[in-house]
N, C-alpha and C positions, 0 to 999 in steps of 0.2 A: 504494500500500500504506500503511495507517492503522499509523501509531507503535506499537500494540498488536498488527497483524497481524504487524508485523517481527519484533517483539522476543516475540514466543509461537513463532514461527517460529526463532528465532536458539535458545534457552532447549530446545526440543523436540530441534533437531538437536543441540543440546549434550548434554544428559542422554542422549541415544541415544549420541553419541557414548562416552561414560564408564560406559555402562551395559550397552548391550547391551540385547537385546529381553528382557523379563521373565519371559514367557509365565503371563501373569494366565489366567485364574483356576484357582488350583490343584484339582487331583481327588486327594481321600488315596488311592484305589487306583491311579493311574497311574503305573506304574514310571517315573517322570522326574524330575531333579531341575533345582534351578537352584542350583549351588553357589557363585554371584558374588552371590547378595543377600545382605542384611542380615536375620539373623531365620531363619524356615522357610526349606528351603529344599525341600521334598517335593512331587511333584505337581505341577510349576512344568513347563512346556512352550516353552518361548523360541522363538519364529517359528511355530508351529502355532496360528491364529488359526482350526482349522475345529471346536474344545472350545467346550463341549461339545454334543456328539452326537444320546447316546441319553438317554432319559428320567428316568432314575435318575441319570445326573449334571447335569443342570438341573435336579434337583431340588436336588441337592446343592450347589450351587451354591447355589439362593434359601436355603436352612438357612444356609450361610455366612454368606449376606449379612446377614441376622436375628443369627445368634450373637456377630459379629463386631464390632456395635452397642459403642461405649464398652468395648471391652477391645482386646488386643492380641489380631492372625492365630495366636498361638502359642498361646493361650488356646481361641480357638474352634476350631483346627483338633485341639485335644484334645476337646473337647465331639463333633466329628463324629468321633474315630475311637470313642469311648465309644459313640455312637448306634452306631455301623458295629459295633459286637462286638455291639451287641441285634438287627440287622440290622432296622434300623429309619430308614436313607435309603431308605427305601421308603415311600411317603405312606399307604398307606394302614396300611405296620403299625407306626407312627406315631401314625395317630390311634389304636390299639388298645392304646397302649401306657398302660399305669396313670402316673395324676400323679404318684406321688412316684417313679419309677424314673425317670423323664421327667426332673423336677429331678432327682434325683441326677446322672444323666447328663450333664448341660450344669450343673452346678454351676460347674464353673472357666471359666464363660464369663464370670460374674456376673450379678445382675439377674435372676437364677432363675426367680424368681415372674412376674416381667413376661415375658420370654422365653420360658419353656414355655406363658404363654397364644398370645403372635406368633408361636410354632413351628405351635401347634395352627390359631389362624385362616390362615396363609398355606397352609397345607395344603388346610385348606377349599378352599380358592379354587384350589390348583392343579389339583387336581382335579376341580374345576367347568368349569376352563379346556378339561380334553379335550384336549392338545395345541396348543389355540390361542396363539395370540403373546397376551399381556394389553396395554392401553393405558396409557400412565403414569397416567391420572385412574383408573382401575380400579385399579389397584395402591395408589395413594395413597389408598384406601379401604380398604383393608383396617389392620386395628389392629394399629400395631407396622412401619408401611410410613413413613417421612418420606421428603425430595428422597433425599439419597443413597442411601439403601437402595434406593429403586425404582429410580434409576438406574443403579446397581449391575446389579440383576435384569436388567436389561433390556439393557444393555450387556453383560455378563461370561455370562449364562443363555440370551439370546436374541439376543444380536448383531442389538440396533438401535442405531442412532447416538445417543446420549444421553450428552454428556460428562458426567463423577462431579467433581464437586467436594466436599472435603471439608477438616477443617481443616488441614491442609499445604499445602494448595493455596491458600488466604489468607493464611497466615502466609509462605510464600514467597513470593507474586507483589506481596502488601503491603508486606515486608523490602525488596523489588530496587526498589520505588516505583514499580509498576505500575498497582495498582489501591489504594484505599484501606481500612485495613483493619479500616473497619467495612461493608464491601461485602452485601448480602443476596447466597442463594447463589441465586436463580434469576436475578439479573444477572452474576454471574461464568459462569452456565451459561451464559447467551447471547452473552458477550464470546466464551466460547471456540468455543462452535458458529458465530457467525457468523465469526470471524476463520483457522478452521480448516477444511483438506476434508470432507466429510462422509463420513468413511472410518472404520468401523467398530476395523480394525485398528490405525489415529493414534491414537483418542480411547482404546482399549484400552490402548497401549502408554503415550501419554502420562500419564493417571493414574496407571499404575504408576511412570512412574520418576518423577512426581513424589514419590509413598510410596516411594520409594528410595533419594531425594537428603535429602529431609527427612528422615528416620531419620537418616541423617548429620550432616545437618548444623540443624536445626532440633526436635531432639526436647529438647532441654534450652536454658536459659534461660544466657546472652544466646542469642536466635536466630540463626543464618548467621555464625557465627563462621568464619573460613578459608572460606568458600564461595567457590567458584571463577568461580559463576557471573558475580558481581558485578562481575569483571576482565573479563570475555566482552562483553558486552551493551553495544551501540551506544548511546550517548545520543541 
């Protein structure tokens, strides 16, 4: 076992331990909550890994993962409950929906203008899809898709194996002096997919409670102050 399989291994069972399963990714109408995170706590599903389902909640889902872009989960999951009173998590009455009701509605997401074009092109494309699974290089064609967002999609909408890395997840794994932290993210994707099972439910959970350790403890500057990990972790 490679020093980095140990200690992603040590770091995963820790946060699990302290945390508890997440149950990423939230649905605003699913009466469930998860009242032990930081932040929302609505729609959260903790051990139920078979969300989402039906088609109007992977949809729901990819509009997250778009809205969600450069603001905070509490930000954008007001923007979809705003779409959800126009009843408009629905793609096609989405695309029928006038531009400036459109912006208005996901206004407290931020980035308006840019956002309600990537709401509108991911749509296209969902609906192109037919139900099909999309491929990460499809996805990252479409405007307003970068790594994390498609891995996002694809991981929390479609449940394929594609670890999310994102900036908590450099700022932590950089802090404990794991990886270095000016790492590109398609090399931290592959540290953690090759050093990890290729288990849909892991790479789920572990994203989240890394956005759940970091909120704690890496959201404000010095980083990792009291972090407990830092006493854990085998040299």
């Amino acid at each position: 076992m490679s020093k980095f399989q140990n200690q992603v291994t040590i770091i995963y069972q820790k946060l699990y331990d302290l945390y508890g399963p997440q149950g990423w990714w939230p649905l605003i109408n699913l009466n469930s909550t998860n009242p032990y995170k930081t932040g929302a706590i609505r729609g959260y599903h903790p051990g139920n890994y078979d969300l989402p389902q039906e088609r109007k909640d992977i949809y729901e889902v990819i509009l997250g993962a778009i809205l969600t872009q450069n603001t905070s989960w509490l930000q954008a999951e007001n923007a979809l409950l705003n779409l959800n009173e126009l009843n408009a998590i629905v793609p096609e009455k989405l695309l029928g929906l006038d531009d400036e009701i459109l912006k208005l509605a996901i206004r407290c997401a931020g980035f308006l203008n840019q956002k309600s074009i990537y709401l509108m092109e991911i749509t296209r494309f969902f609906i192109e899809l037919d139900g099909r699974v999309p491929t990460r290089k499809k996805l990252l064609g479409v405007k307003g898709v970068g790594n994390e967002t498609a891995d996002s999609i694809l991981l929390y909408a479609y449940k394929q194996a594609e670890f999310v890395v994102d900036t908590y997840t450099k700022r932590l794994f950089s802090h404990l002096g794991i990886v270095d932290e000016n790492i590109k993210y398609m090399e931290l994707k592959e540290l953690f997919e090759s050093n990890l099972p290729k288990d849909t439910s892991i790479y789920n959970e572990y994203h989240a409670l890394i956005v759940e350790h970091a909120k704690r403890y890496y959201s404000k500057k010095p980083y990792g102050v009291d972090d407990p990990l830092k006493s854990m972790l085998i040299d």
